[in-house]
C-alpha positions as protocol buffer text, in pm:
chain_id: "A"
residue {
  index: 1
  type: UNK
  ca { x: 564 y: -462 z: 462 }
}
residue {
  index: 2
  type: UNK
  ca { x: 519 y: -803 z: 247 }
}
residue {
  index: 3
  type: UNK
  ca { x: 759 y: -871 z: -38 }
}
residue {
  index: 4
  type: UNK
  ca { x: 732 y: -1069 z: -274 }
}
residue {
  index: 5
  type: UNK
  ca { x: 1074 y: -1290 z: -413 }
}
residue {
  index: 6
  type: UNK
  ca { x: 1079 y: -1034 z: -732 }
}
residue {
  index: 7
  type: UNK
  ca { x: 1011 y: -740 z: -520 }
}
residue {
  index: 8
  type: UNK
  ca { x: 1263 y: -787 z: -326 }
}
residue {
  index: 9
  type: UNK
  ca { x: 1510 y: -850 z: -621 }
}
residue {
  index: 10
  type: UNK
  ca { x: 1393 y: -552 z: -811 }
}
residue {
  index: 11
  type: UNK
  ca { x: 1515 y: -327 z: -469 }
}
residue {
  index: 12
  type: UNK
  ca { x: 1833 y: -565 z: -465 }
}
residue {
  index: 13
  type: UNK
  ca { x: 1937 y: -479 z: -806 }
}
residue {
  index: 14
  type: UNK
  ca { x: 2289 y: -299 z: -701 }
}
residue {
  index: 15
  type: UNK
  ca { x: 2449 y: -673 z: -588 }
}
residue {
  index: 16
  type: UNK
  ca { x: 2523 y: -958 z: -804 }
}
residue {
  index: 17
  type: UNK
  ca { x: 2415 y: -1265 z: -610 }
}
residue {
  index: 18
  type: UNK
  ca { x: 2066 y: -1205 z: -487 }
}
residue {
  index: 19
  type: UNK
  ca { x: 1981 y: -1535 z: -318 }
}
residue {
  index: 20
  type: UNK
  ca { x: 2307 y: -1493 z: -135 }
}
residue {
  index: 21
  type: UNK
  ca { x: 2205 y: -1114 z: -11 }
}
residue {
  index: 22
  type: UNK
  ca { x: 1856 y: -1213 z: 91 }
}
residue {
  index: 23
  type: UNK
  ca { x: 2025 y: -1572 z: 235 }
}
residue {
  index: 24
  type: UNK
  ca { x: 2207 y: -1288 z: 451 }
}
residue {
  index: 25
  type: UNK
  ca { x: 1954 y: -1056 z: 517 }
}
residue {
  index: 26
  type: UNK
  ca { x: 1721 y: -1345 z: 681 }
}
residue {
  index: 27
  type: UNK
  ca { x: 2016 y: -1421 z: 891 }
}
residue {
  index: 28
  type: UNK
  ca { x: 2067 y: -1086 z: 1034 }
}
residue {
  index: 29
  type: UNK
  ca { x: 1647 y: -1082 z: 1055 }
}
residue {
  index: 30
  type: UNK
  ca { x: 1629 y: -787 z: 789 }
}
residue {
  index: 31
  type: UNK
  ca { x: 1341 y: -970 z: 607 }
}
residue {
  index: 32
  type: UNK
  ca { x: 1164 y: -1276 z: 774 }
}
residue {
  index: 33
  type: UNK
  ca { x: 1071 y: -1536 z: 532 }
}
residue {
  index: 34
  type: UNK
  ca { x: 641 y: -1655 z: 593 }
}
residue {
  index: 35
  type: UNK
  ca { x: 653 y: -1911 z: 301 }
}
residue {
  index: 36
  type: UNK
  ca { x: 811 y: -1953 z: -23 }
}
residue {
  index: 37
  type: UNK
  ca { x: 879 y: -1654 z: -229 }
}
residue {
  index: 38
  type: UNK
  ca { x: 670 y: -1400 z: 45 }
}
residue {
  index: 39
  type: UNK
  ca { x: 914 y: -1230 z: 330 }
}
residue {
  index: 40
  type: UNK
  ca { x: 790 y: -965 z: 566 }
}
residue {
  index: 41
  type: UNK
  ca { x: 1012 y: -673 z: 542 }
}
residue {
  index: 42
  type: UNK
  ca { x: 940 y: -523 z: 879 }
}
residue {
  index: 43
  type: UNK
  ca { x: 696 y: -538 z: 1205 }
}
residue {
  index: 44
  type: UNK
  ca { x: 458 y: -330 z: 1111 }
}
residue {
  index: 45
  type: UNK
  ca { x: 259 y: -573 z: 922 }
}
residue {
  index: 46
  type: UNK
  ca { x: -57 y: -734 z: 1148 }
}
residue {
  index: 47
  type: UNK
  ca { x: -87 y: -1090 z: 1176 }
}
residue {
  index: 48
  type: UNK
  ca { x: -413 y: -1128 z: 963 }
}
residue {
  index: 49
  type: UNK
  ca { x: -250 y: -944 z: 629 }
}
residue {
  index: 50
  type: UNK
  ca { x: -5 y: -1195 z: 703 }
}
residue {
  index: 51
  type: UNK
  ca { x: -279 y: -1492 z: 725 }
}
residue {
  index: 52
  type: UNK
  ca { x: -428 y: -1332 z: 432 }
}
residue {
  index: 53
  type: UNK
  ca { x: -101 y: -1297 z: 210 }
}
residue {
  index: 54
  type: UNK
  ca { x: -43 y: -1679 z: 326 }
}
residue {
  index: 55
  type: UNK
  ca { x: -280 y: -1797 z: 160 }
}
residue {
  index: 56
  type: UNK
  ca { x: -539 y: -1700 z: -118 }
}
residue {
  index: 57
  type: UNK
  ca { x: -795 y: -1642 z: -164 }
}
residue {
  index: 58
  type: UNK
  ca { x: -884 y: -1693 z: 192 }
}
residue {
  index: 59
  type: UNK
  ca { x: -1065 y: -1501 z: 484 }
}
residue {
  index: 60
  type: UNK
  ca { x: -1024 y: -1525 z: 887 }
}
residue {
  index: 61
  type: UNK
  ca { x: -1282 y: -1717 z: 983 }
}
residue {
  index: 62
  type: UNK
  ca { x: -1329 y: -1986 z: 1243 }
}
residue {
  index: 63
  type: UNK
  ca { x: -1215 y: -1950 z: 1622 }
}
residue {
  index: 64
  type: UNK
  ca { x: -1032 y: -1597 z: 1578 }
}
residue {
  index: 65
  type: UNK
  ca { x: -1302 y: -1450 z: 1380 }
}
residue {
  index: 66
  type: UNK
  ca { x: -1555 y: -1561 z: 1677 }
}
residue {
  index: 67
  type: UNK
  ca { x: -1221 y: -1440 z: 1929 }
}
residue {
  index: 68
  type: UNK
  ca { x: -1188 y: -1116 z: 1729 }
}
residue {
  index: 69
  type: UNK
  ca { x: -1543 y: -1032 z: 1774 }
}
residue {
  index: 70
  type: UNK
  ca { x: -1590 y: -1078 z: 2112 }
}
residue {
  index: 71
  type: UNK
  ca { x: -1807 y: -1405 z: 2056 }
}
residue {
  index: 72
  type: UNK
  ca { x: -1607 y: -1630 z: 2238 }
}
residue {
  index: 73
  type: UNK
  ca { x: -1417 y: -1499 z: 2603 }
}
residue {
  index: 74
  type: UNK
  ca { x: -1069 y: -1715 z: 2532 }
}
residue {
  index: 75
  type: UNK
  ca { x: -829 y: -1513 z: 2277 }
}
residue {
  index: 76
  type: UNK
  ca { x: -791 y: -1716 z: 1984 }
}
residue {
  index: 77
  type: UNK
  ca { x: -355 y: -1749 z: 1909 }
}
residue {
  index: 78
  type: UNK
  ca { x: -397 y: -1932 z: 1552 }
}
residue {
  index: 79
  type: UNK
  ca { x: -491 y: -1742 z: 1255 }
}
residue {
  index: 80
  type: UNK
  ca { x: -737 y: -1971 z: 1125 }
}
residue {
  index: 81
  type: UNK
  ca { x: -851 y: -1897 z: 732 }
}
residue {
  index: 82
  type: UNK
  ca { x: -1065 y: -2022 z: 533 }
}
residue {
  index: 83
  type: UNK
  ca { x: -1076 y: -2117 z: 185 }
}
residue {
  index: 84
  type: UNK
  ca { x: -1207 y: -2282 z: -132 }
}
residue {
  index: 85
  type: UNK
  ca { x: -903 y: -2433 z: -260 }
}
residue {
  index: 86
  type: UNK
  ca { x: -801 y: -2771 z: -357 }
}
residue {
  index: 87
  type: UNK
  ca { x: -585 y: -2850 z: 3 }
}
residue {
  index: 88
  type: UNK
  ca { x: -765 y: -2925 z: 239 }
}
residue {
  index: 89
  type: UNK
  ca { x: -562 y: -2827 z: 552 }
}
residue {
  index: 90
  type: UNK
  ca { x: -244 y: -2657 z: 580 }
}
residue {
  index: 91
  type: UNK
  ca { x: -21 y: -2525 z: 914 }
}
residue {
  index: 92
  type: UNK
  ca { x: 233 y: -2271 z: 848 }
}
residue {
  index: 93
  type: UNK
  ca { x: 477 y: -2184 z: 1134 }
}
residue {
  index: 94
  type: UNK
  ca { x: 692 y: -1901 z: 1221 }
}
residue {
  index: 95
  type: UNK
  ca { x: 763 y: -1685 z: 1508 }
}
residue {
  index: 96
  type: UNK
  ca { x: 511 y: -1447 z: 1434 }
}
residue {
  index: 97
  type: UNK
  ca { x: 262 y: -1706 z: 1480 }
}
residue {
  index: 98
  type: UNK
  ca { x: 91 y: -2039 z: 1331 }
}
residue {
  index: 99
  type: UNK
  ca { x: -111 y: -1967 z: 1053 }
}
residue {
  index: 100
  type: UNK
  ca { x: -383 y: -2252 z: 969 }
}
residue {
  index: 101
  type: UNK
  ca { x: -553 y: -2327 z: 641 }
}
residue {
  index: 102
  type: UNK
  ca { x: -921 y: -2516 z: 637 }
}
residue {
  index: 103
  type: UNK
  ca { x: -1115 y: -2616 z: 277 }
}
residue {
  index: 104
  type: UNK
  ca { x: -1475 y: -2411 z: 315 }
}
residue {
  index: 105
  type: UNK
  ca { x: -1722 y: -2415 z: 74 }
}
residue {
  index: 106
  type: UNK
  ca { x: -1680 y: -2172 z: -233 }
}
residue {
  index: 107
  type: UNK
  ca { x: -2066 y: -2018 z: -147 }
}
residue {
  index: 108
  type: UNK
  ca { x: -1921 y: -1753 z: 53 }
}
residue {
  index: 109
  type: UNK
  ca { x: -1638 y: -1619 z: -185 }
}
residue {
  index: 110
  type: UNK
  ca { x: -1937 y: -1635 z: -473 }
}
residue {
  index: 111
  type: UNK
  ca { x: -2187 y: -1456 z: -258 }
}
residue {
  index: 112
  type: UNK
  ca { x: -1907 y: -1186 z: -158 }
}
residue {
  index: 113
  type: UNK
  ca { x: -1797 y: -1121 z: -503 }
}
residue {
  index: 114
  type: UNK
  ca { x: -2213 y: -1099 z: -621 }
}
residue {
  index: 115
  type: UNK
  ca { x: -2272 y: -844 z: -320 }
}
residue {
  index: 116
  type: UNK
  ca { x: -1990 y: -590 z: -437 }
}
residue {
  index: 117
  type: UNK
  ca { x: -2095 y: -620 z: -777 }
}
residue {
  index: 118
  type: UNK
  ca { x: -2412 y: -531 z: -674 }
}
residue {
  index: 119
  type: UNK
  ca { x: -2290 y: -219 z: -462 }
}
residue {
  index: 120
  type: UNK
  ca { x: -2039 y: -39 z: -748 }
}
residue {
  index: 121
  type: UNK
  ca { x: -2382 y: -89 z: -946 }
}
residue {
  index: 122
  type: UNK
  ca { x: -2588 y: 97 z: -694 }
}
residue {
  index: 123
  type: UNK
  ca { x: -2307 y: 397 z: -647 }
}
């Protein structure tokens, strides 16, 4: 499961010093910190939520997408996501796997969100 930093503090309530318990916890490999302020909480969480919690809003796109579907014969190991925020490129590392972040343009997110409009309307 994904935590957030408060989720994680609202289960922690019983001890006193937090950071220090989830400090410990990371240690012993209870939780597994993916960036700032989101830890995975145990392996039963696939590696694109992961790419997907990483970084939002964002979609799989790119070599694993094409991997994923059978489009390309090598299997893609890099989560590759797109998205229509400001930085352009980003590479997050851990030993789940290496999670990378390209700028796309914003058409597809704005075409997406007109399409499911579009559907609640029709049901």
């Amino acid at each position: 499961m994904l935590k957030t930093y408060e989720m994680l503090k609202q289960d922690l309530t019983a001890y006193k010093a937090l950071d220090m318990k989830i400090k410990r916890m990371a240690d012993r490999r209870e939780v597994i910190k993916l960036k700032k302020n989101l830890y995975k909480t145990g392996p039963t969480v696939s590696g694109y939520l992961e790419a997907a919690a990483i970084c939002t809003p964002s979609y799989l796109s790119f070599d694993y997408a094409l991997s994923c579907h059978g489009l390309i014969p090598e299997r893609a190991k890099i989560y590759t996501s797109a998205t229509c925020r400001k930085r352009k490129k980003k590479t997050f590392r851990n030993w789940f796997g290496t999670y990378f972040i390209r700028m796309s343009r914003c058409l597809f997110f704005h075409t997406k969100l007109k399409y499911a409009t579009k559907m609640k309307d029709l049901v």
